[in-house]
C-alpha positions as CSV (number, residue, x, y, z in Angstrom):
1,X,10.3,-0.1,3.8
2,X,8.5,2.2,1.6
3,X,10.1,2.1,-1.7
4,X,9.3,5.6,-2.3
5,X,12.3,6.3,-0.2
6,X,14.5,4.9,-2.6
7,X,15.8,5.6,-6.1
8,X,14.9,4.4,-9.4
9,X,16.4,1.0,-9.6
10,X,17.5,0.4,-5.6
11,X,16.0,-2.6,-4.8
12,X,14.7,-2.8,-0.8
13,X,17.3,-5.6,0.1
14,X,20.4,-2.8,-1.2
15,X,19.4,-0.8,1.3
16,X,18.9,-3.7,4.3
17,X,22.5,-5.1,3.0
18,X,23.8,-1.2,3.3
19,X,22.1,-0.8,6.6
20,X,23.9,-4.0,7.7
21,X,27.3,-2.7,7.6
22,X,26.4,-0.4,10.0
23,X,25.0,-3.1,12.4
24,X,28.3,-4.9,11.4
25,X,30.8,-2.0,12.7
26,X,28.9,-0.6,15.5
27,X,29.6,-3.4,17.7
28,X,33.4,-2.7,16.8
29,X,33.1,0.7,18.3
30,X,30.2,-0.6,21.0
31,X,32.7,-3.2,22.7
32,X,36.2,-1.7,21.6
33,X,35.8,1.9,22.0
34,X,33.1,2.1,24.3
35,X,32.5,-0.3,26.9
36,X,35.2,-3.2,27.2
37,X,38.8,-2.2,25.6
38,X,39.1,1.0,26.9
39,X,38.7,0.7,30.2
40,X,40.9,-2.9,29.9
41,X,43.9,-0.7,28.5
42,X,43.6,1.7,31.3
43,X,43.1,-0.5,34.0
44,X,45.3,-3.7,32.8
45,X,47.4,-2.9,29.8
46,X,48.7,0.3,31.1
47,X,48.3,-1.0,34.5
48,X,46.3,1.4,35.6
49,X,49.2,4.4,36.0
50,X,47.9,8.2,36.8
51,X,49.4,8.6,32.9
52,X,46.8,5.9,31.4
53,X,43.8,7.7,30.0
54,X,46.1,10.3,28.5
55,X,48.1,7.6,26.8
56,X,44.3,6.1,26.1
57,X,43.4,9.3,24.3
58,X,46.9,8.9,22.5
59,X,46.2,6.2,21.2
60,X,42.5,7.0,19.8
61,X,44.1,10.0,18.4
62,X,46.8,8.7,16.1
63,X,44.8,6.4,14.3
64,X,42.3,9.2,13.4
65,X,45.4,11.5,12.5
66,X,45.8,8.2,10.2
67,X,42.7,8.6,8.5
68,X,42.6,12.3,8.7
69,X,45.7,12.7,6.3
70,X,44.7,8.9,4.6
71,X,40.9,9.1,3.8
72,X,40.8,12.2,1.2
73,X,43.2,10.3,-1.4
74,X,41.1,7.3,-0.5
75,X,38.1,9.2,-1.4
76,X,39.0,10.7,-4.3
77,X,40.0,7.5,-5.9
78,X,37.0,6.0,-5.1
79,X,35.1,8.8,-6.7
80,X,37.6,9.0,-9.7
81,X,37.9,4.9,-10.2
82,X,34.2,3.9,-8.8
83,X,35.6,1.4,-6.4
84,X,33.6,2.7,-3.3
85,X,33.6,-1.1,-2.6
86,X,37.1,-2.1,-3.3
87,X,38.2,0.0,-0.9
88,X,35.2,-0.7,1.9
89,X,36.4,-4.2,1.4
90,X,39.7,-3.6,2.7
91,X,38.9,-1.5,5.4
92,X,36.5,-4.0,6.8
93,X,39.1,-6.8,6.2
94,X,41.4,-4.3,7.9
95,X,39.1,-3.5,10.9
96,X,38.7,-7.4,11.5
97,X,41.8,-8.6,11.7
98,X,43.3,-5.4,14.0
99,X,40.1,-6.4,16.3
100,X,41.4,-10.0,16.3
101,X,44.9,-8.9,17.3
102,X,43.0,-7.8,20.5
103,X,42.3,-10.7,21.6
104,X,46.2,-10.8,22.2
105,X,46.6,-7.9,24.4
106,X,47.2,-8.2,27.9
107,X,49.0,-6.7,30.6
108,X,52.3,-4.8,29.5
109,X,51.4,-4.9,25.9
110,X,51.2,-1.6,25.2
111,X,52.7,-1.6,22.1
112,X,51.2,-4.6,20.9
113,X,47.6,-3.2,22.0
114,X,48.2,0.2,20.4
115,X,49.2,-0.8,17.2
116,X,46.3,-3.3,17.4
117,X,43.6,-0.1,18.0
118,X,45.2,2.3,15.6
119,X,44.9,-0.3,13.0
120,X,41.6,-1.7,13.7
121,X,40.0,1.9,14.3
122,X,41.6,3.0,10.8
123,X,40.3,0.8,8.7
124,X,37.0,1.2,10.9
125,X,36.9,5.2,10.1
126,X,37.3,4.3,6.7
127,X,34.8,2.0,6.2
128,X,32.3,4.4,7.8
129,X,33.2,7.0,5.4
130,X,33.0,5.0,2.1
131,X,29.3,3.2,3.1
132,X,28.1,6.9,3.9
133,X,29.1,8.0,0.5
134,X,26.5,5.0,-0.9
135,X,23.2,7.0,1.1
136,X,22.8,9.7,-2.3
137,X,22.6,6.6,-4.8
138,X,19.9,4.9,-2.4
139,X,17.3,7.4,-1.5
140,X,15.7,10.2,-2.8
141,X,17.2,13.7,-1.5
142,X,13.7,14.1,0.5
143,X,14.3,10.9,2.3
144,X,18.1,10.9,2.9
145,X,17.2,12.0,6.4
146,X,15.1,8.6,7.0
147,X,16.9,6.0,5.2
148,X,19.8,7.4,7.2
149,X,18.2,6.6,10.4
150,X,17.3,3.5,9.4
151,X,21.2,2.5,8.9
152,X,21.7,4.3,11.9
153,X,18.6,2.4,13.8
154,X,20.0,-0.7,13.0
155,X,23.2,-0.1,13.1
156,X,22.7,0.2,17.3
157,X,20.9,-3.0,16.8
158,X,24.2,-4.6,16.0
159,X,25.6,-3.1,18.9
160,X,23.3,-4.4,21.0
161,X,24.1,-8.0,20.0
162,X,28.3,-8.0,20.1
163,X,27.4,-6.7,23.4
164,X,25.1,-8.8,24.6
165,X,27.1,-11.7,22.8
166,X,29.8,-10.3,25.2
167,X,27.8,-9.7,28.7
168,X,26.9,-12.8,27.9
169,X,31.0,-14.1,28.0
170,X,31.4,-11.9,30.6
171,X,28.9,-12.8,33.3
172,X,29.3,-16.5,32.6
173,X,33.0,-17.2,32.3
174,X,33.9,-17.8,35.9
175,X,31.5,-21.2,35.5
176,X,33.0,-22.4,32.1
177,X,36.8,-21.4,33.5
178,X,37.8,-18.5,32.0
179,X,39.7,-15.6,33.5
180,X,39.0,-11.4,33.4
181,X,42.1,-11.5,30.6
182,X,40.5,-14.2,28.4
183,X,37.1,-12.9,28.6
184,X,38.3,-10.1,27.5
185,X,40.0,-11.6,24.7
186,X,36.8,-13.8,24.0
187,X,34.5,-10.4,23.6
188,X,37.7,-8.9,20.8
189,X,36.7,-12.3,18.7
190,X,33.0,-12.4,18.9
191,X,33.2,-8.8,17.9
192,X,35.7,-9.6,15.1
193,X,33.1,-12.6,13.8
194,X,29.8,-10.7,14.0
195,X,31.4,-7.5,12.4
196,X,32.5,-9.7,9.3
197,X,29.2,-11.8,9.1
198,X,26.9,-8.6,9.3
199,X,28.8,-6.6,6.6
200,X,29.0,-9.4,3.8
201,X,25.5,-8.3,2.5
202,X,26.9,-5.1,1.1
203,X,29.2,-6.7,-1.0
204,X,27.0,-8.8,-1.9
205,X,24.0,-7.1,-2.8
206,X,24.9,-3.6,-3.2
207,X,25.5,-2.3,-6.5
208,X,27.9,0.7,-7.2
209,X,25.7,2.6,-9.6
210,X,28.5,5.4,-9.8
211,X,30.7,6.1,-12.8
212,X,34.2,6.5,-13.4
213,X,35.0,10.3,-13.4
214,X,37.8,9.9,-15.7
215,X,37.9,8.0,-18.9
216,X,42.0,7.5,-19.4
217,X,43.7,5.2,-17.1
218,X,46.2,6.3,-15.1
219,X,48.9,4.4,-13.1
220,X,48.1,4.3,-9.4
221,X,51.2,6.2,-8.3
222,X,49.8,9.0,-10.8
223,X,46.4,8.2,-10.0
224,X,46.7,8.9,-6.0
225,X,48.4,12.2,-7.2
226,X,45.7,13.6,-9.5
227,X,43.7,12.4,-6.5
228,X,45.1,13.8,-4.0
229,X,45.1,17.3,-6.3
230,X,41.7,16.9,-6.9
231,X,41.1,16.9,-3.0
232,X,43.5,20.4,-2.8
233,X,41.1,21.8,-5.9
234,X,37.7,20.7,-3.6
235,X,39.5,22.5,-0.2
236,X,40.1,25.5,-2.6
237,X,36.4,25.4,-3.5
238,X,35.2,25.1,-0.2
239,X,34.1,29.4,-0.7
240,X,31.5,28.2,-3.1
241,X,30.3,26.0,-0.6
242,X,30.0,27.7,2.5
243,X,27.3,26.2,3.9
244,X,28.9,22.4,3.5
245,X,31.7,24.4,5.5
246,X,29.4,25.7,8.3
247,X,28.6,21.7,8.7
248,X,31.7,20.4,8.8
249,X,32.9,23.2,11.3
250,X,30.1,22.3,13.2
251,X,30.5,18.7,12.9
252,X,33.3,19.2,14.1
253,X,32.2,20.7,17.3
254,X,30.0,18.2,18.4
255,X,31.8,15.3,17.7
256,X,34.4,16.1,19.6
257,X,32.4,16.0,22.6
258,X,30.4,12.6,21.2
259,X,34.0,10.8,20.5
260,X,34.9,11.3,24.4
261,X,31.7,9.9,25.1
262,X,32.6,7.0,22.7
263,X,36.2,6.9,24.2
264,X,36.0,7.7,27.6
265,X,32.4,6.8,29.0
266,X,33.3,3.3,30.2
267,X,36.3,5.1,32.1
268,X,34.6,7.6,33.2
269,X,31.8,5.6,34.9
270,X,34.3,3.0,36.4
271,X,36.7,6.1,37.9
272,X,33.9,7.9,39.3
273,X,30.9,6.2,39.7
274,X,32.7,2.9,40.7
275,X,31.3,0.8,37.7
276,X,32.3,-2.7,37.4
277,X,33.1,-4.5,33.7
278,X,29.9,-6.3,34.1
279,X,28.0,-2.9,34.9
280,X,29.9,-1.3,32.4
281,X,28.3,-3.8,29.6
282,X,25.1,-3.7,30.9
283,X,24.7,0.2,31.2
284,X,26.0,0.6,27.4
285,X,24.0,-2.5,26.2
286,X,20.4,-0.9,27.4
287,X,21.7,2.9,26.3
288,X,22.4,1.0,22.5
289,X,18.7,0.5,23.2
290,X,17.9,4.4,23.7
291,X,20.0,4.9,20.9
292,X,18.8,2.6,18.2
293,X,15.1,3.8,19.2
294,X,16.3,7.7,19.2
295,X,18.0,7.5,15.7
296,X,14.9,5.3,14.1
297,X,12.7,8.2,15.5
298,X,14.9,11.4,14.6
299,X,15.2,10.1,10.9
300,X,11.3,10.6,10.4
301,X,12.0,13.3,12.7
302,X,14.5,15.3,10.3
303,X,12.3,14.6,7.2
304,X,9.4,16.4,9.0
305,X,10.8,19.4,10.9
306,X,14.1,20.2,8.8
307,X,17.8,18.8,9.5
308,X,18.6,22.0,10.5
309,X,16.0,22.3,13.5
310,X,16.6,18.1,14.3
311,X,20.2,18.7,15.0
312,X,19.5,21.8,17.3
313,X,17.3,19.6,19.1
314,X,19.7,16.8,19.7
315,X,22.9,19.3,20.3
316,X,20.6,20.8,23.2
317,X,19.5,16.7,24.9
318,X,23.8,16.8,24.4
319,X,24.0,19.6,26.6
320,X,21.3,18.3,29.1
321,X,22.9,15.1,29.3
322,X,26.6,17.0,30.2
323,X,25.1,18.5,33.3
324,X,23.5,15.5,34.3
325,X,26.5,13.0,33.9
326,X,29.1,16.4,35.7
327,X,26.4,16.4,38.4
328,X,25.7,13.1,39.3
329,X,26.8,11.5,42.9
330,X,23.9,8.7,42.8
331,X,24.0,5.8,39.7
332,X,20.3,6.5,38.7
333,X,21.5,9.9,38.2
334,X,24.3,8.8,35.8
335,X,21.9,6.1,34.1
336,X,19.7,9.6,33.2
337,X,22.6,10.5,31.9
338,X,23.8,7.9,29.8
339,X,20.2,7.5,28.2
340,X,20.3,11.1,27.1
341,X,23.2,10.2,25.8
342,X,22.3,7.2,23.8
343,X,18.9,9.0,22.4
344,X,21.5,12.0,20.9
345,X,23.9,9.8,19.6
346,X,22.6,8.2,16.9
347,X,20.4,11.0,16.2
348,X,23.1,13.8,15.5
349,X,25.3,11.8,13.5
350,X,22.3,10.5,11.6
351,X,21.3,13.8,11.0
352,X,25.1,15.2,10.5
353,X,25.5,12.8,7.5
354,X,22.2,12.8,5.9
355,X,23.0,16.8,5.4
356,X,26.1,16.0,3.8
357,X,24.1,13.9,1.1
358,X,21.8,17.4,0.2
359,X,25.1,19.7,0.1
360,X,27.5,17.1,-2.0
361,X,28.0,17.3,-5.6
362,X,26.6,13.9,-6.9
363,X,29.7,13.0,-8.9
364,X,31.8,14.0,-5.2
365,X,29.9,12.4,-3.1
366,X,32.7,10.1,-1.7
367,X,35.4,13.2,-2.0
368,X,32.9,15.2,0.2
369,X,32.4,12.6,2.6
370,X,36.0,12.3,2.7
371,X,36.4,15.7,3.7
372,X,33.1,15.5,6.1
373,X,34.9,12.5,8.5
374,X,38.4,14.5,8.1
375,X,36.3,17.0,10.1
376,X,35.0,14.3,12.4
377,X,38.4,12.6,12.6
378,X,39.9,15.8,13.6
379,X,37.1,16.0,16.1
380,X,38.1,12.3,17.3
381,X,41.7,13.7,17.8
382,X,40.9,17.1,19.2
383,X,38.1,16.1,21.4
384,X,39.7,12.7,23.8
385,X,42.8,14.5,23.9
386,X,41.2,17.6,25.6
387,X,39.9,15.4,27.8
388,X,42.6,13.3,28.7
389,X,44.7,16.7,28.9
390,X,42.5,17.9,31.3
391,X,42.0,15.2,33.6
392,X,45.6,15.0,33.8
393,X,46.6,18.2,34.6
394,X,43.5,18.3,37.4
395,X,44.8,15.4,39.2
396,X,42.2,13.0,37.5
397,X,39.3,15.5,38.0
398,X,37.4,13.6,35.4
399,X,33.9,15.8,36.4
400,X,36.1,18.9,35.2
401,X,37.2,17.3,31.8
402,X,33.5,16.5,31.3
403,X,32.4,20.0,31.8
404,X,34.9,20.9,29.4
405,X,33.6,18.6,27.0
406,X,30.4,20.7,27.2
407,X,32.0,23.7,25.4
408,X,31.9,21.4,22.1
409,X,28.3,21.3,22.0
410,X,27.3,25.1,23.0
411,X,30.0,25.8,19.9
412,X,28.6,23.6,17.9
413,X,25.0,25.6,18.1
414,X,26.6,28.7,17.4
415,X,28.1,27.4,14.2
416,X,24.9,25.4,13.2
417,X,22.5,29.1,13.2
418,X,23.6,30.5,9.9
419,X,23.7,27.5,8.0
420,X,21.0,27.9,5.3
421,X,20.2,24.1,3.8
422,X,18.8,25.8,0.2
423,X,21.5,27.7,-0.4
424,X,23.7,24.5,0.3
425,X,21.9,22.3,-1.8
426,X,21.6,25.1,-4.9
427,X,25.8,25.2,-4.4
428,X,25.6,21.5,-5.1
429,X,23.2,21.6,-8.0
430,X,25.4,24.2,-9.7
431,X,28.5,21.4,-9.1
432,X,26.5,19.4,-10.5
433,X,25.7,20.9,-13.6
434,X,29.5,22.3,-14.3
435,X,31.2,18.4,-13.3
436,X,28.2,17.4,-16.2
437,X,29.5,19.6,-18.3
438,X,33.3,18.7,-17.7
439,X,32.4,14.6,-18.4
440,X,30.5,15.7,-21.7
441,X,34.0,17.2,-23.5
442,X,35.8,14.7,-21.7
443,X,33.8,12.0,-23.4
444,X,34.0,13.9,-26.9
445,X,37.2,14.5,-26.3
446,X,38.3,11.0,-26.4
447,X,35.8,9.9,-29.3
């Protein structure tokens, strides 16, 4: 790690602790999201009915419709109070124990199960949002786009070993006894366990270097409501950052089709190109491969070329890899697919939230990212539920829903051409210098 990444004063091992949450939540969304639970609570918990993938995408939706209308007061009190870690504290204790009440589901417990995900996903989509908002006080705003992938990089490295913890429970549980139901249940615990070992670093080791924006103290219940007016004054701002708009419209865009990717792909791929649990792992455990190596690569990538130009790139391998996977009749066909996949993933969401770092106001950085995953959540909603809508009302024509899906990413390029990253970042250096300003005759103020 070349220190010149980094800031005055970050140590190397800050950054490898803040890198390790993401290797400690991607096997959350890796075995949960991606490859195990969902297809278990369509096939077993909703017992496979014509209604389950809808009720799937149901599901995935509330609990970002949670954090949608939750994570901007979060933000903003993180921002205002400087408790960026409090609060990733709870949402990791939060994600941990809803992953553990997995291990519980089973057939019929829909309820049960569902309260279980939106619970476990929340504080999951939380905790994402608040160890984003550490990147700016790490690196240097002409690194951002590297150290990003590295968290990114080895975030997919933690994927790769909750699943391969897991194919590992899987393949091998008929000789030591178990069933399908408590292998299941098995691969919710490992997950649980190597999410909360992998993200103690952080709070150990990383430092919050930012400062209380306010110098009174408030009571919470007036705190989250000077908060939460803050986050109305930064929508009403949004005109003086129209470029910070331009990403999160487009963010918006392309997630969508990357959370039914997330949401869907192990359903997908056992519905119509017969895939088995076991093939299921396997597929998803060498595409975190792809992924890890395409998100390590783009980060050096965006530093040379330009976010701009890196996320055109991956929105267009997005677009390559919908035709393919729509297409396919043959499983080497859809294993094209899923690669092209994996080497986008981390790549545009790398590059999605190292952008966010140049165009936030330092003292916002939280409150930005906040509004950033409201756009993503919204996404996470928006995107699933078209899907799920749309396989529905075909009949279960899941190769229609995925061609659907493709309008995401073709939107998403149109919205990324006008974005101009100087003129975003000057937006934020003017922010800067007026939120300086406001903190100087705050201070005074008080003295």
């Amino acid at each position: 790690m070349d220190p010149k990444t980094l800031k005055a004063g970050v140590a190397p091992r800050e950054v490898w602790a803040w890198a390790a949450f993401d290797f400690a939540n991607s096997g959350y969304t890796t075995v949960v999201l991606t490859a195990v639970f969902n297809a278990y609570f369509v096939s077993v918990v909703a017992g496979g009915a014509e209604w389950a993938t809808f009720l799937w995408t149901v599901v995935i939706a509330a609990s970002n419709a949670i954090g949608l209308f939750a994570m901007p007061a979060i933000a903003a009190l993180a921002d205002r109070n400087a408790s960026k870690k409090r609060w990733l504290f709870a949402a990791t204790l939060l994600c941990i124990l809803g992953t553990v009440g997995l291990a519980f589901a089973g057939p019929g417990t829909i309820v049960w199960a569902t309260l279980m995900v939106i619970l476990s996903n929340l504080g999951y989509n939380v905790g994402e949002t608040l160890n984003s908002a550490f990147l700016p006080e790490l690196a240097r705003e002409e690194a951002v786009g590297k150290v990003s992938g590295w968290g990114w990089s080895f975030g997919y490295c933690g994927g790769l070993v909750t699943l391969g913890l897991s194919l590992l429970l899987v393949t091998s549980g008929d000789a030591v006894g178990l069933g399908s139901d408590a292998r299941i249940a098995g691969t919710m615990l490992i997950t649980a366990a190597v999410f909360a070992m992998a993200a103690l670093p952080l709070f150990l080791f990383v430092k919050e270097r930012a400062e209380p924006r306010a110098h009174e103290k408030l009571p919470f219940g007036k705190l989250a409501l000077e908060s939460l007016r803050d986050v109305g004054r930064t929508m009403k701002s949004l005109g003086r950052f129209p470029d910070f708009g331009l990403l999160a419209v487009c963010g918006f865009c392309y997630q969508s089709g990357v959370s039914v990717v997330i949401t869907l792909s192990a359903v997908y791929a056992a519905q119509v190109m017969g895939f088995t649990t076991e093939d299921t792992i396997l597929m998803v455990f060498l595409v975190n491969i792809t992924a890890a190596i395409g998100a390590f690569a783009f980060g050096y990538v965006q530093d040379r070329i330009g976010h701009k130009r890196a996320l055109g790139l991956t929105l267009c391998v997005w677009l390559l890899m919908i035709v393919t996977a729509a297409l396919a009749e043959t499983r080497p066909v859809f294993w094209v697919a899923a690669n092209l996949a994996g080497i986008a993933m981390g790549s545009s969401q790398s590059a999605g939230r190292a952008m966010v770092a140049i165009f936030a106001p330092k003292k916002r950085s939280a409150e930005f990212y906040g509004l950033w995953n409201m756009a993503l959540w919204l996404a996470a909603i928006v995107g699933p539920l078209c899907y799920g809508a749309v396989s529905w009302a075909a009949g279960n024509d899941q190769r229609l829903a995925i061609w659907v899906t493709g309008l995401f990413f073709l939107a998403a390029l149109a919205v990324l051409m006008p974005m101009q990253l100087a003129r975003g970042a000057a937006a934020a250096e003017k922010q800067n210098a007026i939120d300086e300003a406001a903190d100087r005759a705050a201070s005074g103020a008080v003295n």
